[in-house]
Structure formats: C-alpha cells, structure tokens
ZAMIVEX-465919 format. One record per residue (C-alpha): residue number from 1; z, y, x. Coordinates in steps of 0.2 Angstrom, whole numbers, plus 5000, padded with zeros to 4 digits. Each point is the difference from the previous one (the first is absolute). Layout:
@num:NUM&Z:Z&Y:Y&X:X
...
//
This chain:
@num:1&Z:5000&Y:5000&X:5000
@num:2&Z:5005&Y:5013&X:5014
@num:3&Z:4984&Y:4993&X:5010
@num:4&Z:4989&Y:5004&X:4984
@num:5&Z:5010&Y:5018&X:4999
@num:6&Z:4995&Y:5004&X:5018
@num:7&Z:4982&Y:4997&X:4999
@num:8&Z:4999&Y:5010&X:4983
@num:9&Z:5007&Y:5015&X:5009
@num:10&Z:4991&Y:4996&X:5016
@num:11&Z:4984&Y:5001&X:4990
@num:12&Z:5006&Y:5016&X:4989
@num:13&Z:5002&Y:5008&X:5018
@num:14&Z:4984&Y:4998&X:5008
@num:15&Z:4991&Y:5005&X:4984
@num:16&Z:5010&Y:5017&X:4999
@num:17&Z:4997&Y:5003&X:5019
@num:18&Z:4982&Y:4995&X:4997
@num:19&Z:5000&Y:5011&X:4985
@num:20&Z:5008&Y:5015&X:5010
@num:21&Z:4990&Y:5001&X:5014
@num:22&Z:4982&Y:4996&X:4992
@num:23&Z:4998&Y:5017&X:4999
@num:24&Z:5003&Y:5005&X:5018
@num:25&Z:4990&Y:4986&X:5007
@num:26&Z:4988&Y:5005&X:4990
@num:27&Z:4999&Y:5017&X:5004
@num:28&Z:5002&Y:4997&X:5019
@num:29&Z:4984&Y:4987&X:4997
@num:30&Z:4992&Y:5015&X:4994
@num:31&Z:5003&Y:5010&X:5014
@num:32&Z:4989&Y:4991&X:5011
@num:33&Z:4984&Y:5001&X:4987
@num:34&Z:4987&Y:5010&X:4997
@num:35&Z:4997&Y:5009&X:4983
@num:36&Z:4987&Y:4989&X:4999
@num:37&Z:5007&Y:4984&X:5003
@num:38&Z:5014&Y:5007&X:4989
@num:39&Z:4988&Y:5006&X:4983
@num:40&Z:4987&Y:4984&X:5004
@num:41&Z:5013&Y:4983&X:5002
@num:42&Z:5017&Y:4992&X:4995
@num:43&Z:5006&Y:4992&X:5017
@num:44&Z:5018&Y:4998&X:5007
@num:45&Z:4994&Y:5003&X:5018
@num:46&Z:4990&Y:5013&X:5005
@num:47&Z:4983&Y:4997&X:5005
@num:48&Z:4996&Y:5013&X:5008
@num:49&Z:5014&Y:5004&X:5011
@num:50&Z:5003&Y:5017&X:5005
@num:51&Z:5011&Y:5013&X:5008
@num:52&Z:4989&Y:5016&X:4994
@num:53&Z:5012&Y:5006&X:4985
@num:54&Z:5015&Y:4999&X:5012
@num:55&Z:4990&Y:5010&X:5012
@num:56&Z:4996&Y:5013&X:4988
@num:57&Z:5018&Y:5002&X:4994
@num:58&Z:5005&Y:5003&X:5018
@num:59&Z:4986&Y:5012&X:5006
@num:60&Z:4998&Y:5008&X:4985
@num:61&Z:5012&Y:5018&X:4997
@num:62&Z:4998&Y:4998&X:4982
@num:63&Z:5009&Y:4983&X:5001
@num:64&Z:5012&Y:4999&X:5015
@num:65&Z:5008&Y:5018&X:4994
@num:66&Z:5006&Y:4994&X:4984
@num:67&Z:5012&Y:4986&X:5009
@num:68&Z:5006&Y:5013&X:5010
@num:69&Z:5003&Y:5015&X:4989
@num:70&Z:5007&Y:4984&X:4986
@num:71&Z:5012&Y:4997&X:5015
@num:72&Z:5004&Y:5015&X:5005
@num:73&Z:5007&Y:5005&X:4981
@num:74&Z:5007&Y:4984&X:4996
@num:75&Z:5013&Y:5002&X:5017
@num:76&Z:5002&Y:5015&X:4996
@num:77&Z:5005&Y:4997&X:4983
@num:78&Z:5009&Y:4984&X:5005
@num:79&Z:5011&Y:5011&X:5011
@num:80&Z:5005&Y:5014&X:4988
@num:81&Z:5004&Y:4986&X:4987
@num:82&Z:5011&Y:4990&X:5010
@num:83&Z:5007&Y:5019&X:5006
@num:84&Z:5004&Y:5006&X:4983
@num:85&Z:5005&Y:4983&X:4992
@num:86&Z:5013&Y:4996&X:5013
@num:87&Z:5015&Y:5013&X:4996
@num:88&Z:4993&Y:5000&X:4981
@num:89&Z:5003&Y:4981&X:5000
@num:90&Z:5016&Y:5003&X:5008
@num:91&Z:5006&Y:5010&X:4990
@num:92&Z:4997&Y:4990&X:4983
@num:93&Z:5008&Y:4984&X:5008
@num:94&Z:5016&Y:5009&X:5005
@num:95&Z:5004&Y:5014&X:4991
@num:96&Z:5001&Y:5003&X:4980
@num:97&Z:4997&Y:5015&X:4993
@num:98&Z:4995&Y:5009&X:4985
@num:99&Z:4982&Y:4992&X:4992
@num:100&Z:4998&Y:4989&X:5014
@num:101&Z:4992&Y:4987&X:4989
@num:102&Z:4989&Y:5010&X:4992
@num:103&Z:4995&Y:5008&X:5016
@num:104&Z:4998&Y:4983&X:5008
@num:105&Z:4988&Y:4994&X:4984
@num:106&Z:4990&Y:5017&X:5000
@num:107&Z:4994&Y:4997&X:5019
@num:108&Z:4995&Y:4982&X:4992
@num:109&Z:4987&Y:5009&X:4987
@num:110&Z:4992&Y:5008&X:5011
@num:111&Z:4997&Y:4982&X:5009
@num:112&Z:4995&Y:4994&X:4981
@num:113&Z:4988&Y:5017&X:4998
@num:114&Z:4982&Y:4995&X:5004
@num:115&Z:4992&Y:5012&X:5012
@num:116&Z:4988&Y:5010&X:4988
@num:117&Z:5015&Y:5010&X:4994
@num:118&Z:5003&Y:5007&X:5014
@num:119&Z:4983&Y:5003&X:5006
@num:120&Z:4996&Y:5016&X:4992
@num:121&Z:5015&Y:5009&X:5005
@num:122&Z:4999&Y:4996&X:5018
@num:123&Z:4983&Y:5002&X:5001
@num:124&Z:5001&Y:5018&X:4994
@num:125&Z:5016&Y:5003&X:5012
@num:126&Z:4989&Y:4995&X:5014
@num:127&Z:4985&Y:5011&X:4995
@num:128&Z:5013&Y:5014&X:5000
@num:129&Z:5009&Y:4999&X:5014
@num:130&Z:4984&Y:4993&X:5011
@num:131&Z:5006&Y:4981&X:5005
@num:132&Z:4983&Y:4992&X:4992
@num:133&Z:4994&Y:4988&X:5011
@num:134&Z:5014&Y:4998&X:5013
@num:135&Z:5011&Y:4984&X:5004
@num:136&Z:5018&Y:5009&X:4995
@num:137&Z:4993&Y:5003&X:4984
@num:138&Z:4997&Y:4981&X:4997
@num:139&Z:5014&Y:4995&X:5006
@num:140&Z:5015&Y:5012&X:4991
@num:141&Z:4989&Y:4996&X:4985
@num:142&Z:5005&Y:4981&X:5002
@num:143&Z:5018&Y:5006&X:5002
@num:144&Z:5001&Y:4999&X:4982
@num:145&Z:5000&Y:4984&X:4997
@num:146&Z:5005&Y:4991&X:5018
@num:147&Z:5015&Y:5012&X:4999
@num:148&Z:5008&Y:4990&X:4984
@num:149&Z:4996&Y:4985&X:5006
@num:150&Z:5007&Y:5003&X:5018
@num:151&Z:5017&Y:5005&X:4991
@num:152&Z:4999&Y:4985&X:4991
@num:153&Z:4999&Y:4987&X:5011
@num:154&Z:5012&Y:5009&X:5013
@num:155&Z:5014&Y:5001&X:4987
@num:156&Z:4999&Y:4983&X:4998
@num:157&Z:5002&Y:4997&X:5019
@num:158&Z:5012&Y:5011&X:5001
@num:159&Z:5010&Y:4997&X:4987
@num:160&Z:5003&Y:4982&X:5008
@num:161&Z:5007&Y:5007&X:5014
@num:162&Z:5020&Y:5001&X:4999
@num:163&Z:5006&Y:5018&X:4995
@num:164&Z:5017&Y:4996&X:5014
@num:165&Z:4986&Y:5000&X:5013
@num:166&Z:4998&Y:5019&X:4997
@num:167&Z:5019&Y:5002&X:4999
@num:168&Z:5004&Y:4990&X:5016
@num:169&Z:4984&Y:5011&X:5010
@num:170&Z:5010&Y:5017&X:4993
@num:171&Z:5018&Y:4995&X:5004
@num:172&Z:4994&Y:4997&X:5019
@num:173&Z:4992&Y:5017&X:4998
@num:174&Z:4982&Y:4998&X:5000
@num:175&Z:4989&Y:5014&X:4990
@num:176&Z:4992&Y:4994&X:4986
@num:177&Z:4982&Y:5005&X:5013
@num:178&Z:5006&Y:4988&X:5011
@num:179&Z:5005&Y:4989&X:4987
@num:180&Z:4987&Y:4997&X:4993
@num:181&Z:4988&Y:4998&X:5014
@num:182&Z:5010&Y:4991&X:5011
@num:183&Z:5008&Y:4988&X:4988
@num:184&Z:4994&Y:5001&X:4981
@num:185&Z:4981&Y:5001&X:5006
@num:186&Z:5001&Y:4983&X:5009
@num:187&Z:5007&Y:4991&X:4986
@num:188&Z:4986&Y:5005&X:4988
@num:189&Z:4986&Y:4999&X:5012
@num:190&Z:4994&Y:4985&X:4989
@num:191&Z:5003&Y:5012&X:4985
@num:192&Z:4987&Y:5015&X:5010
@num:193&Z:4987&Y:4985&X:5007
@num:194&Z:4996&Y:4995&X:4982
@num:195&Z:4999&Y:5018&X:4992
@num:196&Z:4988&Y:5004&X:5015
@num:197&Z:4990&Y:4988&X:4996
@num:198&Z:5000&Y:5003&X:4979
@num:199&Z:4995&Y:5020&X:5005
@num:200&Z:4989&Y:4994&X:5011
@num:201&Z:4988&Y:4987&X:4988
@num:202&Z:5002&Y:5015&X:4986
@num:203&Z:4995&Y:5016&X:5009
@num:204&Z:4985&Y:4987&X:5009
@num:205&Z:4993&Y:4991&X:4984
@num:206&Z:5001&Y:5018&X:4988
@num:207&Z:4984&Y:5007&X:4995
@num:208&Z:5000&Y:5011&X:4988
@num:209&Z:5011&Y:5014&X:5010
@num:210&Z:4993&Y:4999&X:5016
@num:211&Z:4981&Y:4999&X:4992
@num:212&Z:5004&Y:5015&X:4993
@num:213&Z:5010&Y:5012&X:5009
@num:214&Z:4986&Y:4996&X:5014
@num:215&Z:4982&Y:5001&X:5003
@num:216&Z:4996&Y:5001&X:5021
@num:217&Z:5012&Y:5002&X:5011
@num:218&Z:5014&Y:4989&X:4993
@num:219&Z:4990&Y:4989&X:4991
@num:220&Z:5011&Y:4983&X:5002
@num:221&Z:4990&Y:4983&X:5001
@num:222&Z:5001&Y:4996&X:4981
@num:223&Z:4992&Y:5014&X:4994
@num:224&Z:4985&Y:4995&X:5012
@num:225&Z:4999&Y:4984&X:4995
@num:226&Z:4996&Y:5007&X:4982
@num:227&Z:4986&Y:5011&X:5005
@num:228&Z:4987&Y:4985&X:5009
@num:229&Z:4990&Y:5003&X:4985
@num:230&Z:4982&Y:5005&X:5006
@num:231&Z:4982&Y:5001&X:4994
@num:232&Z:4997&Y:4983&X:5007
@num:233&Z:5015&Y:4992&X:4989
@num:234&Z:5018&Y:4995&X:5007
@num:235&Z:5004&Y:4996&X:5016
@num:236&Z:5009&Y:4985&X:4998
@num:237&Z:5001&Y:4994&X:5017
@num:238&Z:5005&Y:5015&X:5008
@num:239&Z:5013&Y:5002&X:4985
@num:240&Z:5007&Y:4981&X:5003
@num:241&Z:5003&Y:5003&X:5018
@num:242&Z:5008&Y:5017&X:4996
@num:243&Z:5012&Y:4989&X:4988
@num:244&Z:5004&Y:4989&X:5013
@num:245&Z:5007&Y:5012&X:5012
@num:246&Z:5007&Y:5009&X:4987
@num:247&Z:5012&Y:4983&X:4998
@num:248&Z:5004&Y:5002&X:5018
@num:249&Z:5014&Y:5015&X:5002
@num:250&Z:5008&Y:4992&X:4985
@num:251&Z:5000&Y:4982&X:5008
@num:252&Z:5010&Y:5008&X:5015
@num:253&Z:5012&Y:5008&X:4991
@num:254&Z:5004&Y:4984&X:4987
@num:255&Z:5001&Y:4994&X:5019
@num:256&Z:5011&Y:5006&X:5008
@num:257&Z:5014&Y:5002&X:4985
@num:258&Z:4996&Y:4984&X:4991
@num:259&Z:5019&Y:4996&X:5004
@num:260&Z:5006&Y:5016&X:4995
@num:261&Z:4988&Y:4997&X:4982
@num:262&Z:5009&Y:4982&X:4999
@num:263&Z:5017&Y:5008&X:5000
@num:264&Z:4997&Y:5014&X:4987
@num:265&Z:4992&Y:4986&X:4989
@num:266&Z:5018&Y:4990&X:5002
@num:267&Z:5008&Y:5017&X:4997
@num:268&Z:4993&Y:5002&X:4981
@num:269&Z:4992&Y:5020&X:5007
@num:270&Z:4980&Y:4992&X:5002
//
C-alpha cells in the first residue's frame, strides 16, 4: 500500500515539474530558432541552431539598456524599501500605539490596489515636477506597493524575535543605533533576505508603471519586450531569447536566499 502511495506521488511530481518547466524549455528551444523555423514547423529541437538573437540582444542599445536601466531601478527601489520598511516594521512589532492596526492594514491596500489607480496621479506629478523618463521616478513609484509588503514580512520576523533581547542590549547600555545594527539586524537577516528578494521580483516583473512613466532613457527591459512589433510581424526569436535572460537576475536572487525563502515559508509571513 505505501509502495503503491509512493509511486502515485512520484508520478504526480514529475508531471508537475514537467508541467512547470514546459514553458521555459520551450521558450529557451525558441531562442535558438529562426522566425522562420519558428512560424513554418512544430519541433522540440531546433533545427536550425543559432546564436544570432542572443547576439542581437547584446549588441544592440535598444535591447542591452533595458536590463540595465530595469536593474538599476529595481536596486534602487529594493534599497529604499528595505530602508524605509526596517524602523516602520520595528515599530509595529514592538510598540502599540494609537490605530496601529488600522495603519498596519492601510499600507496592506495599497499592496491590494492594482497599479492603474495610481497611474494618473503620478504620471501627472512627474510631468510637473520633470522626473519623466528617469530611473528614481520608477523606482519611488514602486515604493508603493514594496513598501507594505516590506513591513509586512519584517514584522513578522521581528515579532519572533524576543522583546528581553532589546531590554537586556539597553540595560548593558547599548543605543537603540547600535542595537539594532549590531544585534537586532543579525537575528532578522533571514527576515531582510526574503523581503529583498519579494521587492525585487515585483519592482522587476511590473509593467504597467515603468511602461509608462518611461519612453528612452529609462525604458526597463519589459517595456521593450512589448514593442518587437514591426512591419515584418513579431519578432519572436529575438523576443524568446530576451525572456530567457530576463529569468536570469531573478534566478540569482531566488539563489542566493532560497534558505532565507524556506524559513519565512516556516514562519507563516510568505
């Protein structure tokens, strides 16, 4: 009977692996095709095996500035999240104080608000104030939603951290400063792995924002990959290898805190 349970799961797994990475093999198998291969035949391999769409992603402006201007906003709002979240996290895991609760929920809706609501408004708050087009404008615009989420999962963290751990550190006269970067910091450094990760997958993957409140010099990489329309129909080589390196920085990042992802998962805050 176990025997019989065992291979019923074994084969449940390998049909949800093979289920959940179809895609990307799929779109990695494209990668190496021409259009033509890609519009003229069904085949698992490529026939054709190439390197050109690859090539033209790294030679080509148009394509290599949209990782690095999608980078260069996404650590920058990844910092100023993380920044901001820390002493407001802090703040609602040790101390009470008048509409906490409400407060803690409203940062929450803002998390629950789809993007489009806040479009408009910001879009006519950068016009004004001339931030159109540029990588802090991106990036505090993303505050509003990887803000509450940072809070989030840091309370949780640190609310499992033992309040006589703050009250021993103040007794042998440590400032709260020192305190909290010397001691509290890293006890919750599972806590900050995670949230970098969670701002960092958001502020990379959102479209609607960044599309907008750029057109050149800012333009992140997938607000490029919408634009391969031409007169000779999509690109759909160049577009495939584009969203196979556009898995990559997220890859790394789920790599190097994949411990820190099991332990907020065990914590009940992912």
């Amino acid at each position: 009977m176990n025997e019989k349970r065992f291979r019923k799961r074994t084969l449940f797994l390998i049909a949800y692996i093979v289920f959940a990475l179809l895609p990307i093999y799929w779109m990695v198998n494209m990668s190496f095709k021409t259009n033509e291969e890609i519009l003229s035949s069904f085949s698992f391999f490529p026939q054709q095996f190439t390197w050109q769409n690859y090539l033209t992603i790294f030679t080509d402006p148009a394509w290599y500035s949209g990782y690095l201007n999608s980078l260069i906003f996404v650590s920058i709002n990844m910092t100023i999240s993380i920044l901001v979240a820390l002493p407001a996290a802090y703040a609602f895991s040790r101390y009470s104080f008048l509409g906490d609760k409400h407060l803690f929920f409203w940062l929450l809706t803002n998390r629950m608000t789809p993007p489009a609501v806040f479009l408009l408004p910001f879009f006519q708050l950068y016009s004004t104030l001339g931030m159109m087009d540029t990588h802090i404008a991106v990036a505090l615009a993303h505050l509003v939603f990887n803000v509450p989420l940072a809070v989030w999962i840091l309370e949780g963290f640190m609310s499992g951290v033992p309040r006589e751990i703050d009250e021993t550190a103040y007794i042998d006269g440590y400032s709260f400063p020192r305190f909290f970067l010397t001691i509290f910091l890293p006890l919750i450094k599972a806590g900050v792995g995670v949230t970098a990760f969670f701002c960092f997958m958001f502020s990379w993957v959102e479209l609607l924002l960044a599309r907008t409140l750029t057109s050149v010099d800012a333009k992140p990489i997938v607000a490029t990959m919408t634009r391969t329309v031409s007169a000779s129909g999509m690109d759909w080589a160049t577009l495939a290898a584009a969203g196979v390196l556009t898995i990559v920085p997220g890859a790394i990042v789920i790599w190097y805190v994949r411990h820190y992802i099991a332990k907020g998962f065990a914590m009940g805050r992912v």
